[in-house]
Phi, psi and omega in degrees: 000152209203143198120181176264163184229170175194120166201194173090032175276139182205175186206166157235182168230174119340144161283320211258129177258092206245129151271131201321001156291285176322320173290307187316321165292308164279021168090011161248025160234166154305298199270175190278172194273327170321333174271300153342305196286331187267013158229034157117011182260157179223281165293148167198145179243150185234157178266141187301147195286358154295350173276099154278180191294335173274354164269315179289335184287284162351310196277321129355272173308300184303326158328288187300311187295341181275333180279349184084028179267340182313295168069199183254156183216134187304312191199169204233135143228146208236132183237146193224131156298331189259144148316324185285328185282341170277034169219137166238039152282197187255139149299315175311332199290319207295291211294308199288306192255120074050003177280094167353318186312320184284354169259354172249019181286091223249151201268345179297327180289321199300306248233339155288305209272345156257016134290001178060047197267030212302324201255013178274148147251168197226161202232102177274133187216130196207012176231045180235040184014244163273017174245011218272345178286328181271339181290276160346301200273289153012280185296318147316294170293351155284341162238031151294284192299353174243029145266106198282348205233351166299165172224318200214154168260150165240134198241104192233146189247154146200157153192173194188126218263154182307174166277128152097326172326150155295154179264014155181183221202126172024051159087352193260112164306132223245146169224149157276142165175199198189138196236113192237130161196183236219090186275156183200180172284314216271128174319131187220185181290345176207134188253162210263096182306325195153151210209125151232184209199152136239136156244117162229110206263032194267351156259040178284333162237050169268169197264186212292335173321286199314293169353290219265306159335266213301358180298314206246003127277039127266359197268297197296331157265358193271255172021287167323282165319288151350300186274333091022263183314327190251011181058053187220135168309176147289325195320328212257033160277132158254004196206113157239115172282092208223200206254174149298044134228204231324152199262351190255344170325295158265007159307308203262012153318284162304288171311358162295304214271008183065001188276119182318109171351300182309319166270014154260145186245122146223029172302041127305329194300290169308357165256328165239342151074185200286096196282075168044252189268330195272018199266355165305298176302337173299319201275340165319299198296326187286308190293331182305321168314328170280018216000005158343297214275084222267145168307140190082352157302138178221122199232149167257146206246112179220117197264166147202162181198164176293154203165287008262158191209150206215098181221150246197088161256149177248154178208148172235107154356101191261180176283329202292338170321316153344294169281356175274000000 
């Protein structure tokens, strides 16, 4: 079998597991929790203040590397939805010398030289907000075909909302984590169809309403399009694998795109609420966790994020799905 694969996913969260009451009470949210609670959150995890985006990332890497998933790897792409999360210096150093150097401490390097990855280089992606993880695997896969001498990518997101933020974005309850997993040549658990992307940034300062309008015709041409490029129907989907929001979204979703309900997954969502860039990867591993995911099965992986930005993977079920 010849082509790119992608497995080896694992994710992390914030330590502290807080209910969308408690967040209310303590001042981070917009909506009333009622409103939340009725389009499917419960839950959200936030980071201890001691925690950065690069301590979630670390722990990530480190999964793969204590499990032997890691291996050597060409190159890292490390991707942050927040701009602030692609720097892992103190800011405090910056505000005292005015020296730049402290806004460049980049966590992709951090995170080579400590895993001992010497032969990787690395790619930083920071303006593809929650899609930037689908971005990532993307960005993997293009430069696997125009290196010839490459083998495996390591594809990594982490953020973590500031001290004092709201905890949540266009109605969506929010968790800080982070997610990682490992494109490569070599046959995997999924091989990779075909990846599209939209970008519009003329809704790029748009409020969270506009937001939320324009969400389920671009969700609906990013799909179209999608399936288009791999020369496949919704019929012949067996899985859409999708984010984390309002739970009525995608009812009227499927009834656009003809795709049966029953198969589209987040059942993550009330437990970990909008893990930023990663909730593809949670509700993968929970569905895989069900062994539901049969080899030759095709499933789409769908994002939409500020930008505004709209992305899209198809992946096919391998044998090797088995064994995850």
């Amino acid at each position: 079998m010849t082509g790119v694969f992608v497995d080896s996913f694992v994710y992390a969260l914030g330590e502290r597991k807080v209910l969308v009451q408690e967040t209310a009470e303590a001042g981070r949210l917009v909506s009333a929790p009622s409103d939340l609670e009725s389009a499917g959150f419960r839950w959200h995890h936030i980071c201890e203040p001691g925690t950065g985006s690069y301590d979630l990332a670390r722990r990530v890497t480190g999964e793969l590397a204590a499990t032997g998933r890691l291996g050597r790897v060409d190159a890292i792409v490390y991707a942050t939805c927040l701009p602030g999360n692609a720097n892992a210096g103190d800011p405090g150093e910056w505000e005292r010398s005015r020296d730049v150097k402290h806004l460049m401490d980049f966590p992709a390097g951090r995170l080579q030289a400590e895993f001992g990855l010497s032969e990787a280089v690395v790619f930083g992606l920071n303006q593809q907000a929650c899609t930037a993880m689908l971005g990532s695997v993307r960005l993997a896969d293009a430069l696997l075909r125009a290196e010839p001498g490459w083998n495996r990518v390591l594809c990594v997101t982490a953020d973590r909302f500031p001290e004092g933020a709201k905890y949540e974005q266009a109605y969506n309850l929010i968790s800080d984590g982070a997610a990682a997993c490992v494109v490569g040549r070599e046959p995997a658990a999924f091989r990779l169809v075909t990846a599209h992307q939209i970008t519009n940034g003329g809704l790029g300062r748009a409020g969270d309403d506009e937001t939320v309008g324009s969400y389920f015709s671009y969700t609906h041409r990013l799909l179209r399009e999608t399936l288009d490029r791999a020369g496949m129907t919704p019929a012949d989907l067996d899985w859409v694998v999708t984010q984390n929001t309002n739970d009525k979204a995608w009812q009227i979703l499927a009834r656009l795109l003809g795709v049966d309900f029953g198969k589209v997954f987040f059942s993550s969502m009330p437990d970990v609420g909008h893990v930023i860039s990663a909730d593809n990867i949670v509700n993968l591993v929970e569905l895989l966790a069900t062994g539901q995911v049969r080899p030759g099965q095709r499933l789409a992986l769908v994002m939409a994020g500020f930008g505004l930005n709209w992305q899209c993977l198809v992946l096919e079920a391998t044998d090797a799905v088995r064994a995850v």
